[in-house]
C-alpha positions, -999 to +999 in steps of 0.1 A: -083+127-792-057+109-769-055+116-734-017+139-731-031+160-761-064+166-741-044+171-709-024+195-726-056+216-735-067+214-699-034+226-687-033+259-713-064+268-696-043+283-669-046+261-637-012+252-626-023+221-604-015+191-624-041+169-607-072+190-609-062+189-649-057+155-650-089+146-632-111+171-651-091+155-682-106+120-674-143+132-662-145+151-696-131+125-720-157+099-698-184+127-708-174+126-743-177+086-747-212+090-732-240+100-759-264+117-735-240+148-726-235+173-756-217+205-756-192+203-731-172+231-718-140+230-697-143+262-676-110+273-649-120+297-628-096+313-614-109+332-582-119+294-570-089+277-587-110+248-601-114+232-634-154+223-639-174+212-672-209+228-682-223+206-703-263+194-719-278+162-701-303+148-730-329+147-699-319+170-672-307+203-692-276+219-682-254+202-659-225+217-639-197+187-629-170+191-606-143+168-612-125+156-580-101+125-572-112+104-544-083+110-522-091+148-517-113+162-490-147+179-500-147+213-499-183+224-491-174+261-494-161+255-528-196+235-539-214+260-523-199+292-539-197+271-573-236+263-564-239+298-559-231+306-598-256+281-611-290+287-619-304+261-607-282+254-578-274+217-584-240+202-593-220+168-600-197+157-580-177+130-606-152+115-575-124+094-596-101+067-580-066+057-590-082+024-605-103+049-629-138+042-619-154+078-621-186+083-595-211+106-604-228+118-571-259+150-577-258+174-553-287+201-544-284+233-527-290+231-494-262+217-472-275+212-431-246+214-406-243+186-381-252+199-351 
């Protein structure tokens, strides 16, 4: 699948913010080229108006990714409430650049404030 007809699935999902589909876009067709991930699902929720996949990790079970670009601050409050609905607390941050390099950074639950 091409990357406007997979955009085009991201953006019937109902987010209207044409970058967070067009980064989860690129994070989920990366997922897709790689072997290890299976069953990948592009969830929008809507009370947190973010795109995020839930998908298998061959070693690590279910993973939760959060797709991001690298130009955008992190929003701890976000990971933490999007933490909050994980069973295991953990979650991917996948931070993309204009050039297309896509980080993948695991983050545990369990944030300390600098004092």
């Amino acid at each position: 699948m091409n990357f406007l007809t997979m955009l085009k699935d991201f953006q019937s999902m109902g987010c209207t913010d044409q970058s967070k589909c067009a980064v989860a876009c690129r994070v989920y067709m990366d997922l897709m080229e790689d072997k290890r991930y299976t069953d990948i699902e592009k969830i929008f929720d809507e009370n947190l108006n973010i795109i995020y996949l839930k998908t298998q990790f061959s070693t690590n079970g279910l993973v939760t990714i959060l797709p991001t670009l690298d130009c955008q601050e992190v929003d701890f409050q976000l990971i933490e409430q999007l933490q909050s609905k994980n069973e295991n607390k953990s979650l991917t941050l996948a931070i993309c650049d204009t050039s297309s390099n896509i980080l993948y950074y695991k983050l545990s639950n369990g944030f300390v404030d600098k004092t």
